[in-house]
PDB file of N, CA, C and O in Angstrom, chain B, residues numbered from 101:
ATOM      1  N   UNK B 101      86.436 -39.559 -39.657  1.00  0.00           N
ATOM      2  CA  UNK B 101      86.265 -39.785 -38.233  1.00  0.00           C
ATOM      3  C   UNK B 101      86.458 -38.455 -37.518  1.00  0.00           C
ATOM      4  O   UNK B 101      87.525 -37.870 -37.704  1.00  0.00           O
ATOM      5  N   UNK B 102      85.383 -37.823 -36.585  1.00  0.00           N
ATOM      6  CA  UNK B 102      85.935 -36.937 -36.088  1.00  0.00           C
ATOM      7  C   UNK B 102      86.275 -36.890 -34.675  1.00  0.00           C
ATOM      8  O   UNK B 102      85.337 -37.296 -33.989  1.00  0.00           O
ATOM      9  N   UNK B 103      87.272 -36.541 -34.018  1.00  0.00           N
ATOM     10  CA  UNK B 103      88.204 -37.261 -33.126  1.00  0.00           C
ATOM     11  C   UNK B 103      87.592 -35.858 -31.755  1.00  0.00           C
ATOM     12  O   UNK B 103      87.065 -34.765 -31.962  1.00  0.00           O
ATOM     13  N   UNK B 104      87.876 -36.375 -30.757  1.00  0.00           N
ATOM     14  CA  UNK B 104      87.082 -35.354 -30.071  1.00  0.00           C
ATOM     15  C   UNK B 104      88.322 -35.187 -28.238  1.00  0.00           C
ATOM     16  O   UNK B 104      88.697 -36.151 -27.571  1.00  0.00           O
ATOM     17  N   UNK B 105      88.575 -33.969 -27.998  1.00  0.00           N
ATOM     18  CA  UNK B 105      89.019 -34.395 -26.559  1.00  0.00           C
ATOM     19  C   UNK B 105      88.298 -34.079 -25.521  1.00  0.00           C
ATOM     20  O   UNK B 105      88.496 -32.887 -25.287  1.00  0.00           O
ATOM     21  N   UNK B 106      87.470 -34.590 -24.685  1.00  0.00           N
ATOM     22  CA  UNK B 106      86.464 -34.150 -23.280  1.00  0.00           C
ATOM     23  C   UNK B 106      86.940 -34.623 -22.236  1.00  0.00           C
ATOM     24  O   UNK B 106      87.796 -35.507 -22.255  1.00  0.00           O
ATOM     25  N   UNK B 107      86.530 -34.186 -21.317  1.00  0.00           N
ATOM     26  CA  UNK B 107      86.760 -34.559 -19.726  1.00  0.00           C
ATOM     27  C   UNK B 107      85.885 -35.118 -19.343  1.00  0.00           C
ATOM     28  O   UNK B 107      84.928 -35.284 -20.100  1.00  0.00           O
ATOM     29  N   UNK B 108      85.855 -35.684 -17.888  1.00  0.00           N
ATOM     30  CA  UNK B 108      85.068 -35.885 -17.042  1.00  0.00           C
ATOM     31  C   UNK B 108      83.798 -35.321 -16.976  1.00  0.00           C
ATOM     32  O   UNK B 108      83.666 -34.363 -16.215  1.00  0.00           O
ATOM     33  N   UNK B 109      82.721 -35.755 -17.687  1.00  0.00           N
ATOM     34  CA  UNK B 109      80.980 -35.009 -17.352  1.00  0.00           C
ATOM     35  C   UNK B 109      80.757 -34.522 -18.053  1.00  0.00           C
ATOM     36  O   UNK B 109      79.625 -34.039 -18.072  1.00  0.00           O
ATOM     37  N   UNK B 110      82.019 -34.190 -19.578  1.00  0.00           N
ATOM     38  CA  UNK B 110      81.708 -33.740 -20.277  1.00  0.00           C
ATOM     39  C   UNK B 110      80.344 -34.510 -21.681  1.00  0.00           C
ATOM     40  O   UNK B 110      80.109 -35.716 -21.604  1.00  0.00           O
ATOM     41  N   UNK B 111      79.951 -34.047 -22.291  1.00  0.00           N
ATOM     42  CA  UNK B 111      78.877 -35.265 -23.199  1.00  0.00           C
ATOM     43  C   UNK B 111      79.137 -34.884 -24.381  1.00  0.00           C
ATOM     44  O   UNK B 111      79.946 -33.956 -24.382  1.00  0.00           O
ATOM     45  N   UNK B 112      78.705 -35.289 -25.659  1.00  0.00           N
ATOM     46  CA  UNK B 112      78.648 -35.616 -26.534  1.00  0.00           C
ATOM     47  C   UNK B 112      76.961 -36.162 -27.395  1.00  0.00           C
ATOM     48  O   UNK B 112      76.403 -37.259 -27.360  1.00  0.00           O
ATOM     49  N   UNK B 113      76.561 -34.896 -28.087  1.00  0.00           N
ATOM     50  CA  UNK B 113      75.204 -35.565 -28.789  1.00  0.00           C
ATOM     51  C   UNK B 113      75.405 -36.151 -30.365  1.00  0.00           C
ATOM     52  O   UNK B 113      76.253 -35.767 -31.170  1.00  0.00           O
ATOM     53  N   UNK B 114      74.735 -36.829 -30.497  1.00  0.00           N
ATOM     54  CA  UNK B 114      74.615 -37.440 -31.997  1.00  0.00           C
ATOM     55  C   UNK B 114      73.151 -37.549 -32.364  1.00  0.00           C
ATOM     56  O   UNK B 114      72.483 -38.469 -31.891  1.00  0.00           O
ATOM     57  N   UNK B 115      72.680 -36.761 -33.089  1.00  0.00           N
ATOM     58  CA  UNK B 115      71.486 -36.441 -33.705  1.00  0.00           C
ATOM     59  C   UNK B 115      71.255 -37.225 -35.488  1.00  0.00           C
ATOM     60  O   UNK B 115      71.776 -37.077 -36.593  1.00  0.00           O
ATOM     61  N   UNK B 116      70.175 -38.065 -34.885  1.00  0.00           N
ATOM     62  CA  UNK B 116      69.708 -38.553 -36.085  1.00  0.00           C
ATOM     63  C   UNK B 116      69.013 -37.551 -37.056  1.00  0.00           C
ATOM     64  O   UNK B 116      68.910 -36.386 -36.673  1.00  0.00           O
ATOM     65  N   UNK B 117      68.436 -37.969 -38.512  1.00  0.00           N
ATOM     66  CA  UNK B 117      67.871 -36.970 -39.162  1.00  0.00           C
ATOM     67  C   UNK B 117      66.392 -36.654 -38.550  1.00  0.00           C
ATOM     68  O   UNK B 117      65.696 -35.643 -38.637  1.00  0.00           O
ATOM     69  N   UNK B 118      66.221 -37.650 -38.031  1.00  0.00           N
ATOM     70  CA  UNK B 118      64.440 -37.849 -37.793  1.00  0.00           C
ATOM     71  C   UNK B 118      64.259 -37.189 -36.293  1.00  0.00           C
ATOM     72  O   UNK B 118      63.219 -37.232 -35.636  1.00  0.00           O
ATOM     73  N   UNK B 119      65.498 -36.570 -35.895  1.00  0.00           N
ATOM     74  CA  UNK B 119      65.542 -35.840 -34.293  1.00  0.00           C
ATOM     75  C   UNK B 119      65.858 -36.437 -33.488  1.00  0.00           C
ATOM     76  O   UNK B 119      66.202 -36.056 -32.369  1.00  0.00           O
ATOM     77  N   UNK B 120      65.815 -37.287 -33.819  1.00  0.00           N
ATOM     78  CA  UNK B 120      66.596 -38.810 -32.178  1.00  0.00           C
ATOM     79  C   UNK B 120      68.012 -38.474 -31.833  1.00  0.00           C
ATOM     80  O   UNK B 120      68.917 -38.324 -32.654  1.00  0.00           O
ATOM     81  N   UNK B 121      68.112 -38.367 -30.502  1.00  0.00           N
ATOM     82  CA  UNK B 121      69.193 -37.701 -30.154  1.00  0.00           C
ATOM     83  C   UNK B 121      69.688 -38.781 -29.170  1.00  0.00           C
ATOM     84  O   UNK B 121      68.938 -39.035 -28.228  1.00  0.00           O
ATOM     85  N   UNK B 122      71.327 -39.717 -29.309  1.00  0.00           N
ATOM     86  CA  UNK B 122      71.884 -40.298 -28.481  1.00  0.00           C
ATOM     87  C   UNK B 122      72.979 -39.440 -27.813  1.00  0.00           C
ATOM     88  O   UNK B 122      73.814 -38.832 -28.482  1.00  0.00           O
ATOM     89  N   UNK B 123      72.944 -39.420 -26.582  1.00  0.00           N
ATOM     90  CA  UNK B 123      74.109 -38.767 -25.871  1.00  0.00           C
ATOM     91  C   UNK B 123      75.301 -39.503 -24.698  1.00  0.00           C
ATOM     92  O   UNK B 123      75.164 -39.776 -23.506  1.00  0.00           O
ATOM     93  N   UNK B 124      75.986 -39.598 -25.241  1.00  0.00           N
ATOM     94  CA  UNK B 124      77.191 -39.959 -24.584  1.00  0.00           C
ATOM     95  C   UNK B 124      78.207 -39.269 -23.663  1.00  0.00           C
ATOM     96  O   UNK B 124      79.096 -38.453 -23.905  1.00  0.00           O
ATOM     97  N   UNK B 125      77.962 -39.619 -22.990  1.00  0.00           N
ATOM     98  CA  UNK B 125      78.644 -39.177 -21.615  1.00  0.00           C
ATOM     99  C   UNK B 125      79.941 -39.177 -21.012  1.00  0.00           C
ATOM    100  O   UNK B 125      79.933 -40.082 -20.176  1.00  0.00           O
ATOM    101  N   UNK B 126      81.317 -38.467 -21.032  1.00  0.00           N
ATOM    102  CA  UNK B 126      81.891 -39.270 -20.252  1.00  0.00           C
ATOM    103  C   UNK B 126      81.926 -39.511 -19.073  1.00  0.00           C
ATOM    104  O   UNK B 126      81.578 -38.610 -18.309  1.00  0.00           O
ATOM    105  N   UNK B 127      82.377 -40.868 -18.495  1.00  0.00           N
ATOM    106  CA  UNK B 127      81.874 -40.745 -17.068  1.00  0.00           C
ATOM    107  C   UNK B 127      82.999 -40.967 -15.776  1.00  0.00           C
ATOM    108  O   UNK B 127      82.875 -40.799 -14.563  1.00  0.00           O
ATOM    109  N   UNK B 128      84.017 -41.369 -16.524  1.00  0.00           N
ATOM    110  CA  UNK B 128      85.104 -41.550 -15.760  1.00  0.00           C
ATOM    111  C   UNK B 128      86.295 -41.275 -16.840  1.00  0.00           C
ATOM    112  O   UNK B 128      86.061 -41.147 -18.042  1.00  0.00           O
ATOM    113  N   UNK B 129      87.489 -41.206 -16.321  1.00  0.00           N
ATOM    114  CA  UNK B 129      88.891 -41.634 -16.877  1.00  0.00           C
ATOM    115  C   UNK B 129      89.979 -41.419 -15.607  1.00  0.00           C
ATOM    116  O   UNK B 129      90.301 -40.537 -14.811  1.00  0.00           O
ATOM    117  N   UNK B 130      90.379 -42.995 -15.988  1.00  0.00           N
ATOM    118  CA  UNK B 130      91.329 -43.121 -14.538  1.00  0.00           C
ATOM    119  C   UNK B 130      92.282 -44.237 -15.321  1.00  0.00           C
ATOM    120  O   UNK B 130      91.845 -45.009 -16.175  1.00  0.00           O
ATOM    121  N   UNK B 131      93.691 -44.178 -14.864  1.00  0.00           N
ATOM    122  CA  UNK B 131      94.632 -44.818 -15.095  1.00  0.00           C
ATOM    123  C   UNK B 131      94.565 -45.556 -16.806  1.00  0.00           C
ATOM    124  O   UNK B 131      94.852 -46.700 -17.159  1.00  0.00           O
ATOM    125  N   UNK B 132      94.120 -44.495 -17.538  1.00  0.00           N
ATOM    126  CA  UNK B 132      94.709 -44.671 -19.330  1.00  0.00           C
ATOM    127  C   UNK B 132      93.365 -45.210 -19.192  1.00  0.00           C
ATOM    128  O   UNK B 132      93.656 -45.877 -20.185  1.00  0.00           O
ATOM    129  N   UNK B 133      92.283 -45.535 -18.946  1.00  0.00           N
ATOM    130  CA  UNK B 133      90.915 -46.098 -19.280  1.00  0.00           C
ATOM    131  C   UNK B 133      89.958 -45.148 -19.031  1.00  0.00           C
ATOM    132  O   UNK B 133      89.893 -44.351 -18.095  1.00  0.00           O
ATOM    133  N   UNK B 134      89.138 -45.330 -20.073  1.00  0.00           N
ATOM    134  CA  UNK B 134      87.966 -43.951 -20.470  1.00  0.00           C
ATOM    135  C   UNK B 134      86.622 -45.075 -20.095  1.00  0.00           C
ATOM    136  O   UNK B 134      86.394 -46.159 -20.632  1.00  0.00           O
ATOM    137  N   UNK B 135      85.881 -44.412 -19.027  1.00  0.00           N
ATOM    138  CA  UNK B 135      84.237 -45.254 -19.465  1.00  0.00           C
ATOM    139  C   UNK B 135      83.499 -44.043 -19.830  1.00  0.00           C
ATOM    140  O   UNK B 135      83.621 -42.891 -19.412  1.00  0.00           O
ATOM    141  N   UNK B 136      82.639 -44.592 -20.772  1.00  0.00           N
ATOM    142  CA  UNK B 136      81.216 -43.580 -21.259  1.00  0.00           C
ATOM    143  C   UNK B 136      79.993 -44.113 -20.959  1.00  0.00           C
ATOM    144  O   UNK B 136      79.731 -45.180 -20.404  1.00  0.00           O
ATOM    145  N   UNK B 137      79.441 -43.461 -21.284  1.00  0.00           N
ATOM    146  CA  UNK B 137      77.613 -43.869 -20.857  1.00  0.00           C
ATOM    147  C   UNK B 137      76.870 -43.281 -22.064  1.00  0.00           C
ATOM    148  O   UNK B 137      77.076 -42.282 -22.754  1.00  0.00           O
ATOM    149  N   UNK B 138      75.940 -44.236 -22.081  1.00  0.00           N
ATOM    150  CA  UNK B 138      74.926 -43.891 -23.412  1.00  0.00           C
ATOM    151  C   UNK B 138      74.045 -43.695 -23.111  1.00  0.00           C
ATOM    152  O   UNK B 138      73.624 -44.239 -22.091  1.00  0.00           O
ATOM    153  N   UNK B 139      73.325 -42.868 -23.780  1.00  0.00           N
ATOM    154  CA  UNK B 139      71.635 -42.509 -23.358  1.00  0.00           C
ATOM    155  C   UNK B 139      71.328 -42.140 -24.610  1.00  0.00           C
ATOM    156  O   UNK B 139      71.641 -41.162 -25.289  1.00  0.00           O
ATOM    157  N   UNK B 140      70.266 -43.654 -24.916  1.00  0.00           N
ATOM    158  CA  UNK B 140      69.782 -43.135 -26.619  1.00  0.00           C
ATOM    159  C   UNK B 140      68.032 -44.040 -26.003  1.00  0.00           C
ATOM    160  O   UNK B 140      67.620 -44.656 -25.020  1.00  0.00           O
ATOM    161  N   UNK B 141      67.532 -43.568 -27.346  1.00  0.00           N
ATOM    162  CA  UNK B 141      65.861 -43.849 -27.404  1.00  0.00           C
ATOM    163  C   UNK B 141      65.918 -45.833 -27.534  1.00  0.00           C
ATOM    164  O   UNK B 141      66.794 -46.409 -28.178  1.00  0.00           O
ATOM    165  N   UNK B 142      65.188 -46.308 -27.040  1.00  0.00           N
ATOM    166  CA  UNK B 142      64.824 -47.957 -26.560  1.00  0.00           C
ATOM    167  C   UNK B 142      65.346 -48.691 -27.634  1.00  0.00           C
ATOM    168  O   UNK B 142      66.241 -49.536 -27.642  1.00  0.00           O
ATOM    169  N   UNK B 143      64.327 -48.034 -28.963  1.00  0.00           N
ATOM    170  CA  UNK B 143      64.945 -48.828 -29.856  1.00  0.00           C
ATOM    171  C   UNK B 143      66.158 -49.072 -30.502  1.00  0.00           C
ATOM    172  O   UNK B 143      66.463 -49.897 -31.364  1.00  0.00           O
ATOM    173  N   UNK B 144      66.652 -48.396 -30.054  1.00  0.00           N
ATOM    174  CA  UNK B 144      68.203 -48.234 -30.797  1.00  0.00           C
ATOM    175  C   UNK B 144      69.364 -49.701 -30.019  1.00  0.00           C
ATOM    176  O   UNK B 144      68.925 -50.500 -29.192  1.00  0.00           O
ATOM    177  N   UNK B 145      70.480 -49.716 -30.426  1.00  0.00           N
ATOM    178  CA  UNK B 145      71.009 -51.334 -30.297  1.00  0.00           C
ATOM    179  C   UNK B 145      72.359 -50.280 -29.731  1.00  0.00           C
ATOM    180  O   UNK B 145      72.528 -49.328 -30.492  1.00  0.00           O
ATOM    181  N   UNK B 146      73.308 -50.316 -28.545  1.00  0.00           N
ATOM    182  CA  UNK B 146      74.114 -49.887 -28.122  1.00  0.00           C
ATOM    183  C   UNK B 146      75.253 -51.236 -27.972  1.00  0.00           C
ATOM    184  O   UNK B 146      75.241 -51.846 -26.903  1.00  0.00           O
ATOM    185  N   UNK B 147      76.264 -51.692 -29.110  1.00  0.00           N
ATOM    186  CA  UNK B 147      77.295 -52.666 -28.654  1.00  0.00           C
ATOM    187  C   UNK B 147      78.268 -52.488 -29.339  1.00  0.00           C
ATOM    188  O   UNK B 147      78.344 -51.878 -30.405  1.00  0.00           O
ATOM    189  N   UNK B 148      79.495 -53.299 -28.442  1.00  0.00           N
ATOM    190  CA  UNK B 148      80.700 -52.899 -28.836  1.00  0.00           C
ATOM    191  C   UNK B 148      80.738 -53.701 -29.948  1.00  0.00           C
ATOM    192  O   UNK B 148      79.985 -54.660 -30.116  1.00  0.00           O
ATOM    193  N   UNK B 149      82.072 -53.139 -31.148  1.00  0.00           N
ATOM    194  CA  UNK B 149      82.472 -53.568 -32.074  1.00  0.00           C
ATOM    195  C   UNK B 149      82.584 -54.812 -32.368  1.00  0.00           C
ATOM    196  O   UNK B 149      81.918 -55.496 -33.145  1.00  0.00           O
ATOM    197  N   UNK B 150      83.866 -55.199 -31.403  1.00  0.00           N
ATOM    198  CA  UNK B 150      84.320 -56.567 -31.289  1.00  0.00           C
ATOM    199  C   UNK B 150      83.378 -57.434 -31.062  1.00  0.00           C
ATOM    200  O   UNK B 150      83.353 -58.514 -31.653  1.00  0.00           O
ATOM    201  N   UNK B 151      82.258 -56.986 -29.954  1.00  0.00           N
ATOM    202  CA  UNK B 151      81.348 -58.516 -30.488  1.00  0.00           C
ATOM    203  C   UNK B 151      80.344 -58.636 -31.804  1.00  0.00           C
ATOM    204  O   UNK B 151      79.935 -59.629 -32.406  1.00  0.00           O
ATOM    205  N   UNK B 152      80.074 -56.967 -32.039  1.00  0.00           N
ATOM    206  CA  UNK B 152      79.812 -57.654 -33.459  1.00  0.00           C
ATOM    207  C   UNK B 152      80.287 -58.059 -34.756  1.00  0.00           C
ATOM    208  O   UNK B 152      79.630 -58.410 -35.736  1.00  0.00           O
ATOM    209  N   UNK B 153      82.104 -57.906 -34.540  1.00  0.00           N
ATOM    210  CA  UNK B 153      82.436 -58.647 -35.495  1.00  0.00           C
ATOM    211  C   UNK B 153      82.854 -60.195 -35.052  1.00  0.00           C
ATOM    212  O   UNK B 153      83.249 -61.014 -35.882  1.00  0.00           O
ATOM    213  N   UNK B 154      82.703 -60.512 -33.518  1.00  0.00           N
ATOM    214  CA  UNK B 154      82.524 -61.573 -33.087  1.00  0.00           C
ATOM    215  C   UNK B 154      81.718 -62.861 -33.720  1.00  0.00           C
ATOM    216  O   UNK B 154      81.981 -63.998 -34.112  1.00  0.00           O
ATOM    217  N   UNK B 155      80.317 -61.798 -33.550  1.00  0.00           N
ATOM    218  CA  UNK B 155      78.818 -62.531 -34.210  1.00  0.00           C
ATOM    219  C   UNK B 155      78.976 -62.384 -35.647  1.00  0.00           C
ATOM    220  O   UNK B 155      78.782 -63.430 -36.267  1.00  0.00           O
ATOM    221  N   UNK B 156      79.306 -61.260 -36.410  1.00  0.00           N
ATOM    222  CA  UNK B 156      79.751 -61.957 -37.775  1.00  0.00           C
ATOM    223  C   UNK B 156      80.401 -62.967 -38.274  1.00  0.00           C
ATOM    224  O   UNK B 156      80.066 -63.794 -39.122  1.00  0.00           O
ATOM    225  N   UNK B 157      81.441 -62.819 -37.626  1.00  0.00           N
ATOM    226  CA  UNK B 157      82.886 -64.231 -37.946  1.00  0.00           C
ATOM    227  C   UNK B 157      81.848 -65.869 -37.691  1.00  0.00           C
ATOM    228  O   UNK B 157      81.723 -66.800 -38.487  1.00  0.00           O
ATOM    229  N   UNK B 158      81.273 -65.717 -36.355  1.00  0.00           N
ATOM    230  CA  UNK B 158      80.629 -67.013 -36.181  1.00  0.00           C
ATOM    231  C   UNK B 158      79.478 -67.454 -37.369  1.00  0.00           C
ATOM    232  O   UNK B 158      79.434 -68.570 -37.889  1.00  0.00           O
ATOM    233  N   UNK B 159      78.705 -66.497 -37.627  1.00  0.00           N
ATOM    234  CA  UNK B 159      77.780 -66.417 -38.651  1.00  0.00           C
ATOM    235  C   UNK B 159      78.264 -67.006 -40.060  1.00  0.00           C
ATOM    236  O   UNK B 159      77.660 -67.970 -40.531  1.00  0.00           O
ATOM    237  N   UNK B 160      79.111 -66.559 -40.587  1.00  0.00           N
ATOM    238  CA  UNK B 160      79.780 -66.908 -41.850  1.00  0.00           C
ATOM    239  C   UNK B 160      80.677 -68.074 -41.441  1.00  0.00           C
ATOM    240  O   UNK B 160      81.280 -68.677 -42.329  1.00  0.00           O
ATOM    241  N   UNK B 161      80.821 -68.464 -40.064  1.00  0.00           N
ATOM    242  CA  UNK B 161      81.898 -70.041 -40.317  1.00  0.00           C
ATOM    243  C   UNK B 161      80.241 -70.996 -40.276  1.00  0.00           C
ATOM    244  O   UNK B 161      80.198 -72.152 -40.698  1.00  0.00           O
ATOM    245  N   UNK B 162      79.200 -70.406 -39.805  1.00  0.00           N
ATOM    246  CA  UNK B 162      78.232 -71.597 -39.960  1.00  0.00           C
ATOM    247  C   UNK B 162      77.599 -71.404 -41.200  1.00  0.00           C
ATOM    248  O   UNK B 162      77.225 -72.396 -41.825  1.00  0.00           O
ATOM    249  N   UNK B 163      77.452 -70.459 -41.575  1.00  0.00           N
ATOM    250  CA  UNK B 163      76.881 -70.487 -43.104  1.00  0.00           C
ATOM    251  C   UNK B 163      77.870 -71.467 -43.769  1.00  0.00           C
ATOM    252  O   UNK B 163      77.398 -72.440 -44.358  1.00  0.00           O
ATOM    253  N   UNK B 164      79.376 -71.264 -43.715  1.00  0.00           N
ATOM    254  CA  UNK B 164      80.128 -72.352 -44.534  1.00  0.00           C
ATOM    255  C   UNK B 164      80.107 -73.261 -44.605  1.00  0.00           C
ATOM    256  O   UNK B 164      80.339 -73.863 -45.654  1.00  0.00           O
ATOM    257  N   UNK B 165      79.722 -73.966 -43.165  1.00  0.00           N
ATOM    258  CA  UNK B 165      79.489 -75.306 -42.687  1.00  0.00           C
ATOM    259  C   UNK B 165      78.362 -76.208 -43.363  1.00  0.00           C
ATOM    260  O   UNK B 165      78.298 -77.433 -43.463  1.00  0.00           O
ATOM    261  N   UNK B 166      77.256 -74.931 -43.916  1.00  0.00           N
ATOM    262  CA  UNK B 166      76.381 -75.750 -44.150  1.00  0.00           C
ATOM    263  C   UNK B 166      75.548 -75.449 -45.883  1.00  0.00           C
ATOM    264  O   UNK B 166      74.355 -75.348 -46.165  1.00  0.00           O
ATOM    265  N   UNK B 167      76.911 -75.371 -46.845  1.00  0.00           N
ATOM    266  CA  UNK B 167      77.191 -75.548 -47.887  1.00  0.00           C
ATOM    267  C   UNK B 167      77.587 -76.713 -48.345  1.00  0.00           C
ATOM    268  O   UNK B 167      77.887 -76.840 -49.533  1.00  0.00           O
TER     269      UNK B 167
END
């Protein structure tokens, strides 16, 4: 993991192999809470963790269900 410290406006790129470049932004930090902003190409899927281990967990209790 590589751990990073930025400020305010500062960004962040992440370059795919194929040149696709997502950039993350920070855009605020106020009272211990950080927001960022993403700016990546259409196709790409931007979500938090937790709901996709949300949508996993649900996925596998209905797959069980219907064994």
């Amino acid at each position: 993991m590589l751990v990073l410290g930025r400020r305010e406006g500062d960004r962040v790129l992440i370059i795919s192999p194929n040149g696709e470049t997502v950039t993350v932004t920070v855009c605020r930090k106020k009272h211990g809470h950080l927001r960022l902003g993403f700016d990546a190409p259409k196709d790409h899927k931007i979500i938090r963790a937790e709901s996709l281990e949300k949508n996993l967990s649900k996925q596998q209790s209905a797959q069980a269900a219907n064994l």
